[in-house]
C-alpha positions in Angstrom: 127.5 -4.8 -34.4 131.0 -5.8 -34.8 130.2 -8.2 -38.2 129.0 -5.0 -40.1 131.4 -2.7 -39.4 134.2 -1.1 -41.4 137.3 -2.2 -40.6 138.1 -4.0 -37.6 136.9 -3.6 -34.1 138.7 -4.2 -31.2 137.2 -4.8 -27.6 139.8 -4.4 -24.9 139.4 -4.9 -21.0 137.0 -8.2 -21.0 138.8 -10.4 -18.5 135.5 -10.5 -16.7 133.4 -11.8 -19.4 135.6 -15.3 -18.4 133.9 -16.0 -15.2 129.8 -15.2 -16.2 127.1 -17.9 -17.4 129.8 -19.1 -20.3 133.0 -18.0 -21.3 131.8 -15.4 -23.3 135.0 -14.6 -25.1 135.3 -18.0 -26.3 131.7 -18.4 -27.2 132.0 -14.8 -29.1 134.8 -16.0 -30.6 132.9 -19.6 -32.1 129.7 -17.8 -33.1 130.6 -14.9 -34.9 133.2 -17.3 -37.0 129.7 -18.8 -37.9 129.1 -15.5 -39.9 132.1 -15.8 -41.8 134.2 -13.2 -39.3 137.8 -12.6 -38.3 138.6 -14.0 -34.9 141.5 -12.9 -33.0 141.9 -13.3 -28.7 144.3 -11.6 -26.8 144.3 -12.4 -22.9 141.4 -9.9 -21.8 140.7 -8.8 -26.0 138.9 -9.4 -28.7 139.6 -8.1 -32.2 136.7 -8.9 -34.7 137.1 -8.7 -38.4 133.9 -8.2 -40.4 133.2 -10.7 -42.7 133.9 -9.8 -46.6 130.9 -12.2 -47.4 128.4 -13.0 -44.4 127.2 -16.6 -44.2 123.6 -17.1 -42.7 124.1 -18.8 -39.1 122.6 -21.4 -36.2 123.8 -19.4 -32.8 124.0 -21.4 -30.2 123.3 -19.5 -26.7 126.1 -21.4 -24.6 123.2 -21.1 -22.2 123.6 -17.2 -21.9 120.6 -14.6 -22.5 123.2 -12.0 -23.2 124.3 -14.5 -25.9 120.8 -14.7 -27.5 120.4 -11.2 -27.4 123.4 -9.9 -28.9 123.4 -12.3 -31.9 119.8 -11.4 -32.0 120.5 -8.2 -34.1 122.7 -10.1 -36.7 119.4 -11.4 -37.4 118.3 -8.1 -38.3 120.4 -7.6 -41.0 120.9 -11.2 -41.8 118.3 -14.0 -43.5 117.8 -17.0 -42.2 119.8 -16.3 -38.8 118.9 -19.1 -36.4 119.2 -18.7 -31.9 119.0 -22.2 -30.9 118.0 -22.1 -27.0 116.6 -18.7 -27.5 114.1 -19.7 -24.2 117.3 -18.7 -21.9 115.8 -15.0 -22.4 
């Protein structure tokens, strides 16, 4: 939801998200720069900048269902959006 915000959005307090199927900081981080976003990590943060021009995308799970299913409602808004590995739901 972060991408189509306005203004940035910054999600505090994920330490955990280190330790679960992926790093899922890391692999937020690398697929939402596929949309054209702002990327900034902090320790346990995450500040996302919306993009000013959203580029269509190929997500890549990292193996995670949560992964697929986030990035699944950029394909809402989004053509041509693509979830590689979307069978890890």
């Amino acid at each position: 939801l972060a991408l189509f915000a306005e203004g940035d959005s910054t999600l505090r307090g994920l330490h955990t998200l280190r330790q679960k199927e992926t790093d899922r900081i890391a692999a937020l981080a690398t697929e939402l720069k596929k949309f054209n976003a702002g990327i900034d990590v902090e320790e346990d943060a995450l500040i996302i900048s919306p993009p000013e021009h959203m580029r269509h995308a190929n997500v890549d799970t990292h193996d995670d269902h949560r992964m697929a299913m986030s990035f699944a409602l950029a394909g809402t808004k989004i053509e041509h959006v693509t979830i590689r590995d979307a069978e890890c739901v």
